[in-house]
N, C-alpha and C positions, 0 to 999 in steps of 0.2 A: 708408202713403204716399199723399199728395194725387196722384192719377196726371194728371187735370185741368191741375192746377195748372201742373206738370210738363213739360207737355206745352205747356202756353203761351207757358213761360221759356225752352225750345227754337225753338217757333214764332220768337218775339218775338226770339232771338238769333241766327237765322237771317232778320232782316228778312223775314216773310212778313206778310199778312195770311191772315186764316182761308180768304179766298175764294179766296187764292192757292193755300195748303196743302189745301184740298178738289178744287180740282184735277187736281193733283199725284197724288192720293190718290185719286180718281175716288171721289168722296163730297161728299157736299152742305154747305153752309156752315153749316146750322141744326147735321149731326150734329158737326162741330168747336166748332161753338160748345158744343152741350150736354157734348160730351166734355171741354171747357174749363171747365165749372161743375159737373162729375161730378154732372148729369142723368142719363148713359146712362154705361156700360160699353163697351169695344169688346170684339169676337170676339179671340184671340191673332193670327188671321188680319190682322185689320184692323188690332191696335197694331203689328204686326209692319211691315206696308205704310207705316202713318204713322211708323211711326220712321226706316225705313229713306229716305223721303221729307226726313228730319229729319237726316238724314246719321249715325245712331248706330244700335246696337242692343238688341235685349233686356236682353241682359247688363249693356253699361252704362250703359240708362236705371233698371236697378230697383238697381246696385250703389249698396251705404251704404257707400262709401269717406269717411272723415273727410278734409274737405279738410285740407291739408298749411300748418302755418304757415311760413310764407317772411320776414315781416319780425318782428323783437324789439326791445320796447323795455326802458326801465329796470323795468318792471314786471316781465319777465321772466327779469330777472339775478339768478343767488343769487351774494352776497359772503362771503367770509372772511378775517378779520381773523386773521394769523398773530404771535400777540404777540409771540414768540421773536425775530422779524426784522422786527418794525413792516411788515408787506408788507400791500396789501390783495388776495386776489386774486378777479377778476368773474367768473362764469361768463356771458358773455352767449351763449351759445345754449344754453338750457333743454335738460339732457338729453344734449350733446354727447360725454360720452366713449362713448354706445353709437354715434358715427358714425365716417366713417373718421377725420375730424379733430374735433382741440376748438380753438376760438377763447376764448385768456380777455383781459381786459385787466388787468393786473400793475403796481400800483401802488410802488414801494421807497421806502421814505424814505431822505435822503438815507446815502450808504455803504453803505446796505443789498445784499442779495443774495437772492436765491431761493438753497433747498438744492441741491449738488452731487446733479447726477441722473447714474446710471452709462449705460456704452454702451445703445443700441436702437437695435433694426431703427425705417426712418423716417425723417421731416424735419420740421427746425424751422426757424419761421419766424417773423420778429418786426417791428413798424413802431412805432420810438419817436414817439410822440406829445408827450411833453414831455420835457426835463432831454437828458442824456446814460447812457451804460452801455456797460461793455464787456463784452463776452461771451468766456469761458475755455471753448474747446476742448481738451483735453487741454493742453498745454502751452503753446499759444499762445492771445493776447489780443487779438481784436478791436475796435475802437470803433465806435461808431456816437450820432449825435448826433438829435437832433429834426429831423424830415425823411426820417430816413434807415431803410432798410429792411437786414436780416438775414438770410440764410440758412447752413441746413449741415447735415451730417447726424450724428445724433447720436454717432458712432462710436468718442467718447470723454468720460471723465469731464467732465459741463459745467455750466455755471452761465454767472448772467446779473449781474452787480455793477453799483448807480448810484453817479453822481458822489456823490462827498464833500460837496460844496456845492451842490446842486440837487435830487438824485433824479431820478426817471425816473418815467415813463408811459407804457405801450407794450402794443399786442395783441401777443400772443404766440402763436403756433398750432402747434401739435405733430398730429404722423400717427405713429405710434397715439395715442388718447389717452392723457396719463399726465400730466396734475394733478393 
């Protein structure tokens, strides 16, 4: 680990300058600078005071936490092409069934349907994006057109059906995962 470096991207994100942060730190502007070009070392004593000056500490200036990706794009969707039912379905968040929810986007040609899924604990939730689909809850039938959003809980045999003459385009998000 550049600790220098480090210690800069902190400085510099907390708007100081060095003369500021030496200070603070009751330490000279020559020793932040060299500690900025990892010239010198500090004492535990000393990174300990400049961190804490830095608003963080030990722990999570040396923790290798992998930052967290937050935004996906098409690069990071896996597709499957379900030939049975001409369905295409997205995974757009890489990795999703190990979270609470999975987000896919669920392509029907048109008459098409995803497979009758049985009861589960959970909710599902869905935002047609193009076409229309009606959604079968145990024995009752839903619609919902482009524009329009979906919920319910899965509590009986269900499925998702697009129009006959358009198909459908829609994210569809489930709690637990089970695509």
């Amino acid at each position: 680990m550049n600790i220098g470096h480090k210690l800069k991207e902190l400085r510099i994100a907390k708007d100081l300058t060095q003369e500021e942060l030496a200070d603070r730190c009751e330490l000279s502007k020559g020793f932040i600078s060299q500690l900025e070009r990892d010239l010198t070392s500090p004492s535990i004593a000393t990174l300990v005071d400049i961190l804490q000056c830095l608003g963080t500490n030990l722990n999570e200036f040396f923790s290798e936490d992998e930052e967290e990706q937050v935004v996906f794009g098409e690069e990071d969707f896996f597709e499957k092409i379900d030939s049975d039912l001409s369905n295409k379905i997205e995974w757009i968040i890489p990795n999703a069934q190990r979270n609470m929810m999975e987000p896919i986007r669920l392509t029907l040609s048109p008459g098409g349907s995803t497979y009758p899924d049985i009861p589960h604990e959970g909710e599902e939730f869905g935002y047609v994006l193009q076409g229309s689909v009606k959604i079968h809850v145990g024995k009752k039938v839903y619609k919902a057109k482009k524009g329009e959003a979906f919920y319910f809980t899965p509590h009986a045999k269900h499925y998702i059906e697009a129009s006959a003459s358009s198909g459908a385009r829609l994210i569809w998000v489930s709690t637990p995962p089970s695509f």
